[in-house]
C-alpha positions as CSV (number, residue, x, y, z in Angstrom):
1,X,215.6,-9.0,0.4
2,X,212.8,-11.7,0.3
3,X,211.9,-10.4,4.6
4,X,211.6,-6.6,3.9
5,X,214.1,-6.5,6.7
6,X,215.5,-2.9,4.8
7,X,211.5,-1.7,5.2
8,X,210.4,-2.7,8.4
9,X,213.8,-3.1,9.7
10,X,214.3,1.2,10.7
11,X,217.4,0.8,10.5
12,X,218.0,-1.0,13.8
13,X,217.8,-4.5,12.2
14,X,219.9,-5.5,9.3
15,X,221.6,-8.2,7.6
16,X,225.1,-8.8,7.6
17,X,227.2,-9.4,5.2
18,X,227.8,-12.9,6.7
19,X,224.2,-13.6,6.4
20,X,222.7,-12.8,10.0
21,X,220.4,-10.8,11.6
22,X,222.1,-7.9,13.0
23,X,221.5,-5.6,15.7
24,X,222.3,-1.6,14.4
25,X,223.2,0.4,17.3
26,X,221.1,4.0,17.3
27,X,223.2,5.6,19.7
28,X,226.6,4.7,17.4
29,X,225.7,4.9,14.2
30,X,229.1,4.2,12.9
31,X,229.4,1.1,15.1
32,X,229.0,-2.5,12.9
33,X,225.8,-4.4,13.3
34,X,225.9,-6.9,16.2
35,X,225.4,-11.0,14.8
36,X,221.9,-11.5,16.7
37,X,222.8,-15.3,16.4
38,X,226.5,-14.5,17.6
39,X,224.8,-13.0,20.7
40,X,222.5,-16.2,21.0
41,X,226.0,-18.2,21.0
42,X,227.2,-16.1,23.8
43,X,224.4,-16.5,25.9
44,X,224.1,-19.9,25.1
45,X,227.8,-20.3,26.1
46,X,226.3,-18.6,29.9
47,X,223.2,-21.2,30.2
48,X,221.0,-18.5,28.8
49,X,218.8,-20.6,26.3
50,X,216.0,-19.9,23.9
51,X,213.4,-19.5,23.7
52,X,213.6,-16.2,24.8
53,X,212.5,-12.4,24.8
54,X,215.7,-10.1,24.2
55,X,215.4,-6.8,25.4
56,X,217.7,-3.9,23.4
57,X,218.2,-1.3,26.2
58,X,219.9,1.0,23.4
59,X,216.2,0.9,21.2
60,X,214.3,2.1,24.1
61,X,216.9,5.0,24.9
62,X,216.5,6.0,21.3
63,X,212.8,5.6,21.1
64,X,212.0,8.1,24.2
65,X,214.5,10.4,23.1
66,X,213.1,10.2,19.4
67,X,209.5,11.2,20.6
68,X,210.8,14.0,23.4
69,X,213.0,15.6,20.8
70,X,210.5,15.6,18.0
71,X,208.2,17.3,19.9
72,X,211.1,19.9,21.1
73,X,211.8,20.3,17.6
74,X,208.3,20.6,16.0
75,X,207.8,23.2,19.1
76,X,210.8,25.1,18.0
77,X,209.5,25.3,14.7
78,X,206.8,26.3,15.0
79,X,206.9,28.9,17.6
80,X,204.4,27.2,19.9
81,X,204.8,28.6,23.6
82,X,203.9,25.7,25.3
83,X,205.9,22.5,26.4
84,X,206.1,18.8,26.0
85,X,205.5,16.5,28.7
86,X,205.3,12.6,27.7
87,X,203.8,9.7,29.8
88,X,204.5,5.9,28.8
89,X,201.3,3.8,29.9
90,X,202.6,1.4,32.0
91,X,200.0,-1.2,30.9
92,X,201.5,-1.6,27.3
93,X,204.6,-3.3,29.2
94,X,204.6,-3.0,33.0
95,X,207.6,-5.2,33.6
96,X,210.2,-3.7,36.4
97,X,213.5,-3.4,33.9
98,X,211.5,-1.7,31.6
99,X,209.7,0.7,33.2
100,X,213.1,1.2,35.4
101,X,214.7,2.1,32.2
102,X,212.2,4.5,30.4
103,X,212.3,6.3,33.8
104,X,216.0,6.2,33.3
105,X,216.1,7.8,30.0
106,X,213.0,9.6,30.5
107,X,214.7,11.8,33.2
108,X,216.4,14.5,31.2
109,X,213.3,14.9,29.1
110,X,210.7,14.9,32.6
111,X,209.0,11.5,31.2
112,X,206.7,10.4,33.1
113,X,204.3,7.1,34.0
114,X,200.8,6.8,33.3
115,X,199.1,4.8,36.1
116,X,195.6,2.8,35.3
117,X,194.9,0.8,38.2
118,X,196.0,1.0,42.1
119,X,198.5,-1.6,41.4
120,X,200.5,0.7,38.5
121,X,200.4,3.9,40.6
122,X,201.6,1.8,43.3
123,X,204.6,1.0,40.8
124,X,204.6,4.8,39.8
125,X,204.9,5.5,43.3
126,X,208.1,3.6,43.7
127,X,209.9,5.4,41.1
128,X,212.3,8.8,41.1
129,X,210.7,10.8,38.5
130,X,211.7,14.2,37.1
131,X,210.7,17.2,39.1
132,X,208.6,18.4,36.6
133,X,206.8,14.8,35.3
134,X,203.6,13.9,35.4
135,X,201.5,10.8,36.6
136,X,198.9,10.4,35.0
137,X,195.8,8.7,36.8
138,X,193.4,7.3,34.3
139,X,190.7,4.0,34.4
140,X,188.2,3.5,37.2
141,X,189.0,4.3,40.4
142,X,188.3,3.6,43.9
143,X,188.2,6.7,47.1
144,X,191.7,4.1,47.9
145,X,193.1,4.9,45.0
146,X,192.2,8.6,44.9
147,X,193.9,9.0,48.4
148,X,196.6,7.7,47.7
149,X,197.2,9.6,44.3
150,X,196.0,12.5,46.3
151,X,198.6,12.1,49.4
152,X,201.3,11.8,46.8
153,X,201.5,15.2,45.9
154,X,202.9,15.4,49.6
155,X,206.0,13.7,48.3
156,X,206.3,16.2,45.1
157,X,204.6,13.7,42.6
158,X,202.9,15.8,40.4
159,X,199.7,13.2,40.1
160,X,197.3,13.8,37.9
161,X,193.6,12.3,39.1
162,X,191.7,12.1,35.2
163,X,187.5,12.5,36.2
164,X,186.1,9.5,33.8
165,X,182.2,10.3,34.8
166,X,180.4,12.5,37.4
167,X,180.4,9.7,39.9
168,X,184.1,9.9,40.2
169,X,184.1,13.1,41.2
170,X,181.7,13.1,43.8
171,X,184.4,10.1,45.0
172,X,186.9,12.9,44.6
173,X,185.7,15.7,46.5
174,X,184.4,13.2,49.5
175,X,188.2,12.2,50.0
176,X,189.5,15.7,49.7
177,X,186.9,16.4,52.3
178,X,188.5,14.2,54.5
179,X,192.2,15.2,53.9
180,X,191.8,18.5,53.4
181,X,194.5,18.2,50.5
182,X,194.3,19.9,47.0
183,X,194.2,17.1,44.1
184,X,195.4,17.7,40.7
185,X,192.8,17.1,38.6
186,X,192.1,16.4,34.8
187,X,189.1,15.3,32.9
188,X,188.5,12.8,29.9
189,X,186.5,14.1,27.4
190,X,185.1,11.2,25.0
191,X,185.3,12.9,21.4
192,X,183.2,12.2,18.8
193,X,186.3,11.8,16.2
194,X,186.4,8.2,15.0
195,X,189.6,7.0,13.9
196,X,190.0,4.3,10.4
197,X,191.1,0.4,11.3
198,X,191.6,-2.7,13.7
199,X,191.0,0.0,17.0
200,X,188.4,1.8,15.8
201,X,186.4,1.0,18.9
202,X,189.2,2.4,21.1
203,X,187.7,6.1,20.0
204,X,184.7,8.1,18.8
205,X,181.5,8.1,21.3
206,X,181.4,4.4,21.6
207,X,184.6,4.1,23.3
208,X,184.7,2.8,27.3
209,X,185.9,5.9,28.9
210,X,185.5,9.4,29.2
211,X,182.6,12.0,29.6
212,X,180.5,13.1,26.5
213,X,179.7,17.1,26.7
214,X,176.6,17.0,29.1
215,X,178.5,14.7,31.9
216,X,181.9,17.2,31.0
217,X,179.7,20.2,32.3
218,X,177.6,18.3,35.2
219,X,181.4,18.0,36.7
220,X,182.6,21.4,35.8
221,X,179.6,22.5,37.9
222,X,180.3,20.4,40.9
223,X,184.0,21.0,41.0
224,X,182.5,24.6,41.1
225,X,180.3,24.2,43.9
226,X,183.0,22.1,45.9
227,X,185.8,24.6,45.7
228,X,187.5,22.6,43.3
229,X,187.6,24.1,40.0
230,X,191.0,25.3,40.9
231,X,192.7,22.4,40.7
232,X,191.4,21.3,37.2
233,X,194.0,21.9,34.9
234,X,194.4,18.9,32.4
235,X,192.0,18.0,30.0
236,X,192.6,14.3,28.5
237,X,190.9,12.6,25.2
238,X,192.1,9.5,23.8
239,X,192.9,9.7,19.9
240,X,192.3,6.3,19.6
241,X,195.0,3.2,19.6
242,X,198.0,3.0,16.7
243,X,196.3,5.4,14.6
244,X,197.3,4.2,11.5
245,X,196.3,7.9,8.8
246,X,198.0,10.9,10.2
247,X,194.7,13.1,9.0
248,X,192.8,11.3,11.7
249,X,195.0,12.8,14.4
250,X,194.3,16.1,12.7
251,X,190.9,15.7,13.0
252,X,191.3,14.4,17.0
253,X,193.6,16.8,17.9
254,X,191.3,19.9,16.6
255,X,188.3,18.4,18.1
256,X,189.8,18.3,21.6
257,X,191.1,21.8,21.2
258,X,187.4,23.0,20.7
259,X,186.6,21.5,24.6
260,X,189.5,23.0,25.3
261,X,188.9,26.3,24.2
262,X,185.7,25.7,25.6
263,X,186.6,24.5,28.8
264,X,188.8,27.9,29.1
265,X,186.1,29.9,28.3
266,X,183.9,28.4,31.2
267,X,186.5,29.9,33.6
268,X,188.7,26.1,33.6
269,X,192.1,27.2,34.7
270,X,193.5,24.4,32.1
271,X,197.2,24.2,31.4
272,X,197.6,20.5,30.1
273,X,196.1,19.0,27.0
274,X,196.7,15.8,27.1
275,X,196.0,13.6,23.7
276,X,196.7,10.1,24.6
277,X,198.0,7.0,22.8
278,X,197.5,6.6,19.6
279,X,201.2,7.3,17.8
280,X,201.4,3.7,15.8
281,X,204.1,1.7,15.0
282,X,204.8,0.3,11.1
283,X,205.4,-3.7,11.9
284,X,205.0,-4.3,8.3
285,X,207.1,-1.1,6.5
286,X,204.5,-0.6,3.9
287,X,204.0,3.1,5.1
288,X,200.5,3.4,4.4
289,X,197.4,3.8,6.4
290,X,197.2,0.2,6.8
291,X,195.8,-2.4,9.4
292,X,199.4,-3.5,10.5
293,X,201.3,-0.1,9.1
294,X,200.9,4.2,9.4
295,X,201.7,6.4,7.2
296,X,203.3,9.1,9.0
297,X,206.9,9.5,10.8
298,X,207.5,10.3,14.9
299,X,208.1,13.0,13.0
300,X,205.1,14.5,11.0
301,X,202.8,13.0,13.9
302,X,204.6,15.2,16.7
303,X,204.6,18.5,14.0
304,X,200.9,17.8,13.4
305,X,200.0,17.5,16.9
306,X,202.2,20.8,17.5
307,X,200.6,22.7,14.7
308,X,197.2,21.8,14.9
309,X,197.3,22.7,19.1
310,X,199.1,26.2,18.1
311,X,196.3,27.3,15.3
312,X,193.6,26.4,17.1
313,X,194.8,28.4,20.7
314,X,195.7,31.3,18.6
315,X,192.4,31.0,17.1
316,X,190.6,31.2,20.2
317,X,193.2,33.7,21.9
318,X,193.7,30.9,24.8
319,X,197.8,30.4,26.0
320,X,199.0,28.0,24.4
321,X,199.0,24.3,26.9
322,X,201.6,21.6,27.9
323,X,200.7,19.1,25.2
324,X,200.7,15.1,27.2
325,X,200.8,12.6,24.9
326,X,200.6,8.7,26.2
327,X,202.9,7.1,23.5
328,X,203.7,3.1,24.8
329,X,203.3,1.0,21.5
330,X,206.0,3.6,19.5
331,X,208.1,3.7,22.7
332,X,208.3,0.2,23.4
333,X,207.4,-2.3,20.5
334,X,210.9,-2.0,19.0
335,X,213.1,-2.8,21.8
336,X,211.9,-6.3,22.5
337,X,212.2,-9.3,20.2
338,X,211.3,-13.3,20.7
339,X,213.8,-15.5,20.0
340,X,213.1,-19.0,19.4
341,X,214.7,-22.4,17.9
342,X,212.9,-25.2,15.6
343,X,213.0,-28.4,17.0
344,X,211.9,-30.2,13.9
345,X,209.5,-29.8,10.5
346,X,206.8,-31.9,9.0
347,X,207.7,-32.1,5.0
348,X,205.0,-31.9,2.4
349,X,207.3,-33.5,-0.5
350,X,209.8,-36.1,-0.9
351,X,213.1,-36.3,-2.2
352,X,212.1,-39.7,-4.1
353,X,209.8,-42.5,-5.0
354,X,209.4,-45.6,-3.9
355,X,209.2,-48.6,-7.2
356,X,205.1,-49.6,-7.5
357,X,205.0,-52.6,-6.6
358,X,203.5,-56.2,-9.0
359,X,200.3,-56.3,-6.3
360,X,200.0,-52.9,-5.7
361,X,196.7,-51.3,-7.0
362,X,196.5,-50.0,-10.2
363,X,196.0,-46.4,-8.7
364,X,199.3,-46.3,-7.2
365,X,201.2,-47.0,-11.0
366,X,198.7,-44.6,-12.3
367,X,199.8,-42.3,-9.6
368,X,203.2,-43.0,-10.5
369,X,202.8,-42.5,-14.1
370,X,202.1,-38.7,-13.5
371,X,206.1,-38.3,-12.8
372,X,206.0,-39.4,-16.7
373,X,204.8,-36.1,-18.4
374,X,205.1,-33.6,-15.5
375,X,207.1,-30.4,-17.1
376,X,206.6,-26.8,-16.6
377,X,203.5,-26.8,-19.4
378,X,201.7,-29.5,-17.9
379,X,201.6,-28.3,-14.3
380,X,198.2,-27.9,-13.6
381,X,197.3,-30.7,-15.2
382,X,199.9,-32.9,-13.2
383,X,198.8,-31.3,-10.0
384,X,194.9,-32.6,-11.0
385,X,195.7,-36.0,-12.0
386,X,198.4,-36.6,-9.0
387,X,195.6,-35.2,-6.0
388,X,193.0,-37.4,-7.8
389,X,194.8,-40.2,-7.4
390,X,195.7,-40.4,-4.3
391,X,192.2,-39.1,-2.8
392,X,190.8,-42.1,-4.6
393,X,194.0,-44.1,-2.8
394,X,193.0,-42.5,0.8
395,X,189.0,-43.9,0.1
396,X,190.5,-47.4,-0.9
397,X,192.5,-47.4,2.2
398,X,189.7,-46.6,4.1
399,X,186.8,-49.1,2.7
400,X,189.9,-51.4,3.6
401,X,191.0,-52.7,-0.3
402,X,193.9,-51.5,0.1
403,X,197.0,-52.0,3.2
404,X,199.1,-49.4,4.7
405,X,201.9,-50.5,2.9
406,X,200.7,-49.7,-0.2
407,X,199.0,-46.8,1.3
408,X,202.5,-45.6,2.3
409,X,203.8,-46.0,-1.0
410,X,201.2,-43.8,-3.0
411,X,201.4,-40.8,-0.1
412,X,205.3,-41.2,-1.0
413,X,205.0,-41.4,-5.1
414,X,202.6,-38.2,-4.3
415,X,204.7,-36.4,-2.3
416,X,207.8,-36.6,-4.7
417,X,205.6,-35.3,-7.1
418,X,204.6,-32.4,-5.4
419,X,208.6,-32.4,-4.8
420,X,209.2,-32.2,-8.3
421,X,206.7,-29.7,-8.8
422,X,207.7,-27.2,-6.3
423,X,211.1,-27.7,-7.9
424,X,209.7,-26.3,-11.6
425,X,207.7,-23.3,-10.1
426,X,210.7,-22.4,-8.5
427,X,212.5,-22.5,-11.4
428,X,209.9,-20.2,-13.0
429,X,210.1,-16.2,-13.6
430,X,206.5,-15.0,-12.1
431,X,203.4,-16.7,-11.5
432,X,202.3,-19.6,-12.3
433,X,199.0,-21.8,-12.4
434,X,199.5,-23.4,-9.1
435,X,201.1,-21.2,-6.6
436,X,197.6,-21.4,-4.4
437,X,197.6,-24.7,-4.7
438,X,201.3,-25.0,-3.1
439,X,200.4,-22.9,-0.6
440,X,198.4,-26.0,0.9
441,X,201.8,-27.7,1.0
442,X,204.0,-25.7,2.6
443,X,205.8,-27.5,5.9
444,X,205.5,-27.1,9.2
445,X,208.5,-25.8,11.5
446,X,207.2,-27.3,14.7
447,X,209.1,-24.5,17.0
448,X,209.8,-24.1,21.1
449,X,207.8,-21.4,22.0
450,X,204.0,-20.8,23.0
451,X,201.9,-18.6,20.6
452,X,199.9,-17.9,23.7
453,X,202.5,-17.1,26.0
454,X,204.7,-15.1,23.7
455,X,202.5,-13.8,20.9
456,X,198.7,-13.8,22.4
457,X,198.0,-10.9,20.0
458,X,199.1,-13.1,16.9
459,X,196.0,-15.4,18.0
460,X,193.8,-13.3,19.3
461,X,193.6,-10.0,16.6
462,X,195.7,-11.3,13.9
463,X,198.5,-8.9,15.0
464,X,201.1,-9.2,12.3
465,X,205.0,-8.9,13.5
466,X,208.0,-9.3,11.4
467,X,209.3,-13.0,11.7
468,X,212.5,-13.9,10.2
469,X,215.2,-16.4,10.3
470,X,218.3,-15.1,12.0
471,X,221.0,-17.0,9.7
472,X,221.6,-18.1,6.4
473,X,220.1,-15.4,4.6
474,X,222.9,-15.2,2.4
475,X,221.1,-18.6,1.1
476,X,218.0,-18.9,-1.1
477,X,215.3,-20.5,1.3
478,X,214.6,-23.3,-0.1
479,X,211.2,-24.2,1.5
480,X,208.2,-22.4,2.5
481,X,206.3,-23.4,6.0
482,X,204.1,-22.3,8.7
483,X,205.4,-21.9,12.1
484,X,203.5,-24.6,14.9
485,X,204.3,-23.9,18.7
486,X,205.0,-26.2,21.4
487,X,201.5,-26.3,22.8
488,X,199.3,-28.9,22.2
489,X,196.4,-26.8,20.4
490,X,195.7,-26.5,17.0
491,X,195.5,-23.0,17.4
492,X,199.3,-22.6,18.2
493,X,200.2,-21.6,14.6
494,X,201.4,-18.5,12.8
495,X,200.3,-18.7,9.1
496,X,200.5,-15.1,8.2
497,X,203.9,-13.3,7.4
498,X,205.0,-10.2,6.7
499,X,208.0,-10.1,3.4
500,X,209.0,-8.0,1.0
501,X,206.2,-8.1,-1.4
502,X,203.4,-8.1,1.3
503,X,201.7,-10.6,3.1
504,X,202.0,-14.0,2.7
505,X,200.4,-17.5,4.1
506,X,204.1,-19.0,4.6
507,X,207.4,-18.2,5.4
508,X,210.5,-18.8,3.1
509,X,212.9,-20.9,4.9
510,X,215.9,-23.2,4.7
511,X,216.0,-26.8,5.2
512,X,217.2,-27.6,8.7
513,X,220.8,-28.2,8.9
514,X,221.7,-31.0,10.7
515,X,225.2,-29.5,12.7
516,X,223.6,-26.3,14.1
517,X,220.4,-24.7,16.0
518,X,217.7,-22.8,13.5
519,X,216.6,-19.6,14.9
520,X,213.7,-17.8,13.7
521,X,213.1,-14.1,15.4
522,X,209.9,-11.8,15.6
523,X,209.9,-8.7,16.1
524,X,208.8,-5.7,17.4
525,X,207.1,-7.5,20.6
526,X,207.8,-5.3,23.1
527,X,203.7,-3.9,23.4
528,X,201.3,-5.9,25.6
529,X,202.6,-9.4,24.5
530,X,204.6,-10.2,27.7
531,X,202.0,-8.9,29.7
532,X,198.5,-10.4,27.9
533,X,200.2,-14.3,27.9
534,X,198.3,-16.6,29.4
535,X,199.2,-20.5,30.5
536,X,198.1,-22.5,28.0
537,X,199.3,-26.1,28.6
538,X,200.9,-24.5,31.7
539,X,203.7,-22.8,29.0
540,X,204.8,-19.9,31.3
541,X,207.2,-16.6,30.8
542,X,210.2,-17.8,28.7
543,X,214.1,-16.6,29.7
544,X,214.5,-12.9,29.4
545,X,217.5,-11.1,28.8
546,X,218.6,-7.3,28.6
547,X,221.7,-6.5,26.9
548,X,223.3,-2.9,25.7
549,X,224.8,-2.4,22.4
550,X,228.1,-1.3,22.9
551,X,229.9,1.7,20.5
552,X,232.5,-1.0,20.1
553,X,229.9,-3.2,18.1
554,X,229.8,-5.4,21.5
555,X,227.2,-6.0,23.6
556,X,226.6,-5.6,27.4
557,X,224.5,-8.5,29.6
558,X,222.9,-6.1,32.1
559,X,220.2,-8.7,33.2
560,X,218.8,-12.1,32.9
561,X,214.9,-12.9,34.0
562,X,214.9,-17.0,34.3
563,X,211.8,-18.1,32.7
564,X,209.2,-20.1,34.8
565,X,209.9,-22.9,35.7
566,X,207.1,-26.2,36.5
567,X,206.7,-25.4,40.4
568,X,206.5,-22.1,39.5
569,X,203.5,-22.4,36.9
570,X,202.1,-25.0,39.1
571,X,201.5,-22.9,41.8
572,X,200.0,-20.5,39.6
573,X,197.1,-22.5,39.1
574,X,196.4,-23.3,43.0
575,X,199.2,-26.6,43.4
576,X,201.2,-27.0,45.7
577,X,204.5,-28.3,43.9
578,X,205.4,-29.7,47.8
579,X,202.3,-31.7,47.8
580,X,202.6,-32.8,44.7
581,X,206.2,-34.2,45.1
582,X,204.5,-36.2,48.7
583,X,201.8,-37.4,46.6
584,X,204.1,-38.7,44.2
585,X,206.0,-40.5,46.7
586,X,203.3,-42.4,48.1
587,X,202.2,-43.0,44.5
588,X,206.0,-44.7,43.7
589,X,206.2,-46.7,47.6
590,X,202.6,-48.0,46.7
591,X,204.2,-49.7,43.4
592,X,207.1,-50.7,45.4
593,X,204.7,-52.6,47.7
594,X,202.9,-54.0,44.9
595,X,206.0,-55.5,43.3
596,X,205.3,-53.4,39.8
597,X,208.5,-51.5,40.8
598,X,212.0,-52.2,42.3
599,X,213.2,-50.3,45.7
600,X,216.3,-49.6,44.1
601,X,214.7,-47.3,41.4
602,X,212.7,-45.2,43.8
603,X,215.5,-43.1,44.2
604,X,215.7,-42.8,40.2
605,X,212.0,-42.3,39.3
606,X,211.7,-39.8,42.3
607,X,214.8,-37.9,41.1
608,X,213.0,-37.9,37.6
609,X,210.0,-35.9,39.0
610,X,211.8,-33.7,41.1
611,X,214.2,-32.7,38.2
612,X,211.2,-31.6,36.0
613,X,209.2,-30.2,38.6
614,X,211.9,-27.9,39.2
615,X,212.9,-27.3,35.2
616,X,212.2,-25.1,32.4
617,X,208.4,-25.4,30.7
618,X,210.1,-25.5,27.2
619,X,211.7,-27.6,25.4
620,X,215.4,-28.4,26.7
């Protein structure tokens, strides 16, 4: 399979039989894959139109209960004596059907949130958790925000208030001063541990938060001397973000067990050892310690967390902790997937050749006499002589010795060339002398989405997700392209994929067909790309959709998010869509008055302006 789908795919996206992209139900294995375009045809059928982000309730169910009963069973294995208490960091996706779903399915397993700002422990807040989950409070924080985290425990949150620096705990003990409430305290602890790849930063001593050793014992003392030591019984450190070599959480994990250990020994009454993100997620199913892969399961990442914990408390003779991990890429990232169509393509060949004309300049017939000895021997060489002539064509045209007819007539000879070119590699077994070269050529699928909006990662870091058509691929594709977004910026491209054989700087794809939409899907987008997008060209969120797959091989709508629509985005930016619609007004009766346009098509041009002030950003 030219995509990888059966590597990157886990199982949970396939190809049928028929040639879709199919949706693989986790929680029935035996149930048939659901057509991903068939479900685009239903929801197309209810006004639900792409673009859009569709949201697999059934993938995040599996995910959380993949983590929580990984750890159960790398704790059963192992003997440890401790339990398992997972967070999800509401800042990797901190949209309400989300978060009200892994609290959902988080229940049975005592999931909790992780809060880093007043605004997500105010969404914490607002949620049923388990009796026994946590909420963790990390990030920089305000005496508002400690009072309020601290005045929850009233309600039977268990809320966890993680010390970043010694200044934060003087902020701590002031407001407990003035409630005269217990917190529930933890500490971060910056390690020195430096994990491999793109988020290196995100660890070792360099990283943003967290105490190094001196400021970890200038608050022990304080707590101390404030009464407060008591209530310090987590200890957090931050492995680092999607940790890509399973020996660097070794290496984390032991190192925060020694301040552990340590902190124990000091007369810390710890109980929670909480390791933070880091669990990755392979977008590109190479399984190696990779920028865009890991090289570890949920697996061997839970059993080497477990293990390493269990040696080094037995070591030590210290009980053995609740282990908190802050998994949100490997919990969410799978369920979500954009969905977008092409609107149109920009060719780089041409199915034929216009005659040379008697005036036409003798480059264009020597251009022409390439076609004359092209063959699969000569390719190079026809690739040379065809590029030179026309680049002397282009200078021509621009001295002005040549017209734009004939102009248009080489660029067309040239382009059929190329055709015919593309047409012998492909018929070739392995490489050949020009596959860079053709590279330069590949299309563009101008498609109705936002890189931006949808995919800011793509542009900003060079994140790499799967992208595939969604039909046809029981075809050959019979072109290659690079995707161009809807935005008018030249940055709105995507020009790396991710196929079977690795990466690539253009997608295989099929020529449009002329009776039917062409979808293209990427994957694996549920982590921090529908919260990071930004406005560019006033683009805003697309149409979102939850469904459930059913054990029937169905699927269940459970909800639909309409994406933004002008007024909407307009307001974003401080206008009034209301003014805007009076200003308009006056604009049209001014024209009426100065006889550039008819009263009877006021009512028409207004109409026209209130219709897309009140539509859809994308393409319809």
């Amino acid at each position: 399979m030219v995509y990888g789908v059966d590597k990157w795919g886990k199982g949970l996206i396939v190809v049928t039989d028929e040639g879709d992209i199919g949706l693989r139900n986790p929680l029935a294995p035996d149930a048939p894959a659901v057509s991903l375009p068939g479900i685009l045809s239903d929801l197309d059928e209810r006004g639900i139109k792409s673009p859009m982000v569709l949201r697999v309730s059934s993938y995040l169910e599996h995910e959380i209960a993949h983590i929580n009963e990984s750890f159960a069973s790398a704790i059963t294995r192992t003997g440890y004596k401790g339990d398992y208490r997972g967070v999800f960091p509401i800042k990797v996706n901190q949209q309400a059907q989300v978060i009200d779903r892994i609290v959902e399915f988080g229940h049975k397993y005592n999931y909790g949130l992780e809060a880093g700002s007043k605004p997500e422990l105010v969404i914490a807040l607002a949620h049923r958790l388990a009796k026994e989950a946590l909420i963790v409070c990390n990030g920089v924080k305000d005496a508002e925000f400690i009072q309020l985290a601290i005045l929850s425990r009233k309600l039977g949150f268990n809320t966890v208030i993680v010390l970043e620096s010694p200044k934060e705990a003087d902020t701590v003990i002031e407001v407990y001063k003035e409630l005269g409430i217990e917190p529930l305290l933890g500490v971060r602890v910056k390690l020195t541990n430096q994990i491999s790849g793109k988020w290196e930063e995100s660890s070792g001593d360099r990283s943003a938060f967290g105490m190094n050793t001196d400021q970890l014992v200038a608050v022990v003392d304080k707590l101390r001397d404030a009464g407060l030591l008591q209530c310090l019984k987590l200890q957090h450190s931050h492995l680092g973000s999607q940790v890509q070599d399973v020996n660097d959480v070794r290496r984390a994990v032991g190192e925060a067990c020694r301040y552990y250990t340590e902190l124990t020994a000091e007369g810390v009454p710890l109980t929670h050892l909480d390791l933070g993100g880091g669990m990755g997620v392979d977008y590109t199913g190479e399984k190696k310690a990779a920028e865009n892969s890991i090289n570890y399961t949920v697996e061997e990442y839970c059993a080497n967390v477990v293990e390493t914990v269990s040696y080094a408390m037995d070591e030590a003779e210290v009980a053995h902790p609740t282990i908190v991990t802050e998994s949100g890429r490997a919990v969410v990232a799978t369920s979500s997937m954009l969905v977008f169509n092409v609107l149109e393509s920009t060719l780089y060949d041409a199915p034929s050749a216009p005659e040379v004309a008697p005036d036409d300049n003798h480059l264009i017939s020597d251009l022409a006499a390439v076609g004359g000895y092209l063959n699969a021997e000569r390719l190079q060489e026809c690739w040379n002589d065809a590029t030179f002539y026309r680049n002397e064509l282009r200078a021509l045209f621009r001295r002005g010795y040549i017209d734009l007819r004939q102009m248009a007539r080489g660029e067309r000879i040239y382009l059929n060339l190329m055709a015919r070119i593309k047409a012998l590699v492909a018929a070739q077994k392995g490489e050949t002398d020009v596959d860079d070269q053709l590279e330069k050529l590949a299309d563009i699928y101008h498609c109705n989405f936002s890189l931006f909006q949808s995919l800011p990662d793509v542009w900003a870091i060079d994140q790499l997700h799967p992208i595939v058509p969604l039909q046809m691929l029981n075809q050959t594709p019979d072109r290659r392209a690079v995707l161009s977004d809807i935005t008018c910026d030249s940055d709105g491209k995507v020009d790396k994929f991710i196929l079977a054989d690795g990466v690539s700087p253009s997608l295989p794809v099929h020529s449009l067909p002329e009776d039917q939409p062409y979808h293209l899907g990427v994957f694996f987008v549920g982590a921090y790309q529908e919260t990071l997008g930004d406005l560019h060209n006033l683009f805003g969120d697309t149409n979102v959709v939850t469904i459930d797959l059913r054990a029937d091989g169905g699927f269940d709508l459970l909800h639909e998010q309409e994406g933004d629509t002008i007024s909407q985005v307009m307001s974003y930016v401080e206008f009034d869509p209301t003014d805007c619609v009076a200003a308009f007004r006056k604009l049209v009766d001014g024209a009426i008055s100065a006889g550039t346009l008819k009263a009877s098509e006021r009512k028409l041009i207004i109409g026209a302006y209130r219709d897309s002030i009140n539509g859809y950003t994308y393409y319809e």
